[in-house]
N, C-alpha and C positions, 0 to 999 in steps of 0.2 A: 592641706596640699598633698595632691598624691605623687607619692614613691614612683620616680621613673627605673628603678628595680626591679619591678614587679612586671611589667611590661616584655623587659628585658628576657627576664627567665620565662617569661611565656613563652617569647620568641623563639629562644635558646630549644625549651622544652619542645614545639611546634616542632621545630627543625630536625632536631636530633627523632624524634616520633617517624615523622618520614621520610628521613633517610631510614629508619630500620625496616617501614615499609617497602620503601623500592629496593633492597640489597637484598630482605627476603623475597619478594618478588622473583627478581630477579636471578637468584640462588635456584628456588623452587623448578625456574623454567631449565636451569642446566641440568638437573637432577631427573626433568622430565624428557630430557635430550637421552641421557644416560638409559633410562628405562626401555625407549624405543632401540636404542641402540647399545644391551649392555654386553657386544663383544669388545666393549673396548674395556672395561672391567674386570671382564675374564681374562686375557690377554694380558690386563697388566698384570694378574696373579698368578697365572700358568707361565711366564716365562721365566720368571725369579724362583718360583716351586719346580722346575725343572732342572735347572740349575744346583738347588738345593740339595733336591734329589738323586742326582747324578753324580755332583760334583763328591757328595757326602759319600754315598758307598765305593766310586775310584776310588778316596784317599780313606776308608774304611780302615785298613790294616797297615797304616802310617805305625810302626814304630812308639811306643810309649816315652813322652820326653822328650819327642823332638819338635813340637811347639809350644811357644812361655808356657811356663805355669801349669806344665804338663796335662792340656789340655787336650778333648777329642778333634778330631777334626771338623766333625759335625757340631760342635759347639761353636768351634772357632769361627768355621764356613757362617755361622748362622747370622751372626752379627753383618757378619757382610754383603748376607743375602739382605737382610731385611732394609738395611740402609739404602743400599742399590732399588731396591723395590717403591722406597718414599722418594727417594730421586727422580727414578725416570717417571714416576707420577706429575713431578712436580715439574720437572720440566716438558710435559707436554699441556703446562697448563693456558702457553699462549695458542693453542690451537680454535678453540672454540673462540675466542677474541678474534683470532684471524677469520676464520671463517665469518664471524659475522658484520669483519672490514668488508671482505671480497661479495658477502649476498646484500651488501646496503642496510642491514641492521642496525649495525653501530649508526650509521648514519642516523635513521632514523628517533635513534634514542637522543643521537644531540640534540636533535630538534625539538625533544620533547619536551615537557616543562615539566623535568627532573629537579628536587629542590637542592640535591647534591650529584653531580656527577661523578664522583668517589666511590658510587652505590657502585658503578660498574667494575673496579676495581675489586672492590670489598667482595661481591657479588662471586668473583674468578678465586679469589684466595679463602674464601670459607670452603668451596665448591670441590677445589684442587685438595687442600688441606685435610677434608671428610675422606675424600675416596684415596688417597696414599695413605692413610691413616686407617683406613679399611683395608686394604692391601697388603699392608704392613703386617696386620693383626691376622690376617689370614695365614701370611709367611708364619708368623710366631708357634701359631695353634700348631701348623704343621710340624713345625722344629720340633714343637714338644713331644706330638703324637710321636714323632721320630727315635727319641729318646734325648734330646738336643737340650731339655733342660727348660724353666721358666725362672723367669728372673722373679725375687723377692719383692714384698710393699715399695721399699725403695726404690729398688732396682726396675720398678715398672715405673716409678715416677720418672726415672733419670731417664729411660727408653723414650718417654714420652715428652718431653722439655727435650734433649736431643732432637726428636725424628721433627718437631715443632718449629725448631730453631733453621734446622736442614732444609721444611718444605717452605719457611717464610724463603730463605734466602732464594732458591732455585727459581721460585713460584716469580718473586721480583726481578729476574734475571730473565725467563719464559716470556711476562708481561711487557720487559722491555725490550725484548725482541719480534714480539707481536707486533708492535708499535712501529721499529723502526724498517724492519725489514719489509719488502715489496709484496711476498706472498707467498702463500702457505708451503708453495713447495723448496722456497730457499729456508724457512723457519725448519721443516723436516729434515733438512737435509743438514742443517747446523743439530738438532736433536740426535741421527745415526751419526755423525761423525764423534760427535761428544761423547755418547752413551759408555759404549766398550770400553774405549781408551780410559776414559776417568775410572771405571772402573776395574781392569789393570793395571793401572798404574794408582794404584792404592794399595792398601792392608785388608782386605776384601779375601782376596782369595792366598795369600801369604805374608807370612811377617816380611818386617825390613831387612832382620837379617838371613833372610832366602835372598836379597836382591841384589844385582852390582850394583855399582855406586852410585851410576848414573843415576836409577830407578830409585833408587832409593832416596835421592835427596826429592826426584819428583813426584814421590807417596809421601814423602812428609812435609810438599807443602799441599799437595793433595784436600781441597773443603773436606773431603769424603771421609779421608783419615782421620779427619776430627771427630766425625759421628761414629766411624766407626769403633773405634777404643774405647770412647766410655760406657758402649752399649753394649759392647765385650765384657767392660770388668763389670757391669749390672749382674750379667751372667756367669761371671767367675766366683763375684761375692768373696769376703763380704768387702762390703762396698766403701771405700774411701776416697774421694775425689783428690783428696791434696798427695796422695799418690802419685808417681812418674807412669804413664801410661802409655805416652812414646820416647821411646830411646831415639831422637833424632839425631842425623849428621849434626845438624845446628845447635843441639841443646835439646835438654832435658822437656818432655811437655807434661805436666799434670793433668789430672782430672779438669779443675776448676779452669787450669790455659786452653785445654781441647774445648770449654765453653765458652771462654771468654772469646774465645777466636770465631768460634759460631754465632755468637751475640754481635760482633763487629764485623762481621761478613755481611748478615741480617740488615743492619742498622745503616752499612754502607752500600747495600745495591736498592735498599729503596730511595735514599736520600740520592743515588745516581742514577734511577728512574725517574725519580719524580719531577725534574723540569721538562722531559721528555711526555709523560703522561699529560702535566699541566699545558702543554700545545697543542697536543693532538686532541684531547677533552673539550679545548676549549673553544 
């Protein structure tokens, strides 16, 4: 008697095979989007390197001591550049989604005889994820050339599960507004209103206690502030997560709470997409 098991994991195997075909497919084709068009690339690396570079030499001759841990400023800045830099990546990752609602694209993929429609999802979040992660990594080099310092074995793991955790979250947030909103130009326009303020109103470009009150309780609930402190102490060294890394109005936040908070940000704007995705997909 034969094993209806076996059948099974064919199917299973079958399935999972191409789904990784159509996500890399389709991966491949934003990538070849990107090529024809890579001032959008540059752009997102010259505007965070500008930043860096400016904002670093004005507070060049900041005082010894008067940020934690008697820090440069070009150290401090740096964390906040790079953060800021996987951010606005991430959240322009519902742009190509849109665009290919508005050219009938999408369209056409539903019709296709896709074995998962997930691919397209997966397809935006590997795509988004590579190029803020490249981005990123460019801010880094730079900070370093700068004299801003490189973070240890560690401390490049902790940079990198951060900057991870930061583009899952945004990228799901992006994707759900791809979705829900009419068209590309209401989707940009919630992108510039967002961008600045969020990061302003973070630890980015000054600790909490630089800020009023006000400001200060809204950079510590700030996502941003999350990524940004533990990607600071990677570069302060050495490295202890169970550490207090934000002195907040509210209470104390360690290493391990700044990720736990990023892991449940993660975990709840996809499961707050995902009945949104499952209608429009289907």
């Amino acid at each position: 008697m034969t094993s209806p098991i076996l059948p099974s994991l064919a199917d299973d195997s079958g399935a999972l095979s191409e789904l990784i075909q159509e996500t890399v497919a389709l991966t491949r084709r934003l990538f070849l989007q990107l090529l024809r068009r890579p001032s959008t690339l540059i752009a997102g690396i010259l505007q965070p390197l500008i930043w860096l570079i400016l904002f670093g030499a004005l507070f060049a001759n900041a005082p010894e001591g008067l940020l934690p841990g008697g820090m440069s400023y070009g150290r401090f800045l740096g964390a906040g550049v790079i953060v800021f830099t996987a951010f606005s990546g991430a959240l322009n990752a519902g742009l190509p989604v849109m665009f290919d609602r508005e050219f009938g694209f999408l369209n056409r993929l539903l019709v296709a005889p896709l074995r998962s429609r997930s691919s397209i999802v997966l397809a935006s979040v590997i795509y988004i994820t590579a190029l803020s992660l490249l981005q990123s990594l460019a801010i880094m080099l730079t900070a370093a050339a700068l004299g801003y310092g490189w973070p240890g074995g560690a401390g490049l793991v902790l940079v990198l599960v951060t900057l991870l955790l930061l583009v899952f979250a945004v990228t799901a947030l992006s994707l759900g507004l791809a979705f829900a909103l009419p068209g590309h130009i209401e989707l940009i326009a919630v992108i510039f209103v967002a961008n600045l303020p969020l990061l302003f109103a973070s630890t980015a470009l000054a600790p909490l206690s630089f800020m009023p009150s006000w400001l200060g309780w809204l950079a510590a609930l700030n996502p941003l502030t999350f990524a940004i402190e533990p990607i600071r102490a990677a570069y302060r060294g050495p490295l202890d997560l169970s550490l207090v890394l934000l002195e907040a109005p509210y209470g104390d936040v360690t290493g391990f709470g700044c990720l736990g908070i990023l892991v449940a940000l993660t975990v709840g704007l996809f499961l707050l997409i995902r009945p949104l995705l499952n209608r429009k997909l289907s």
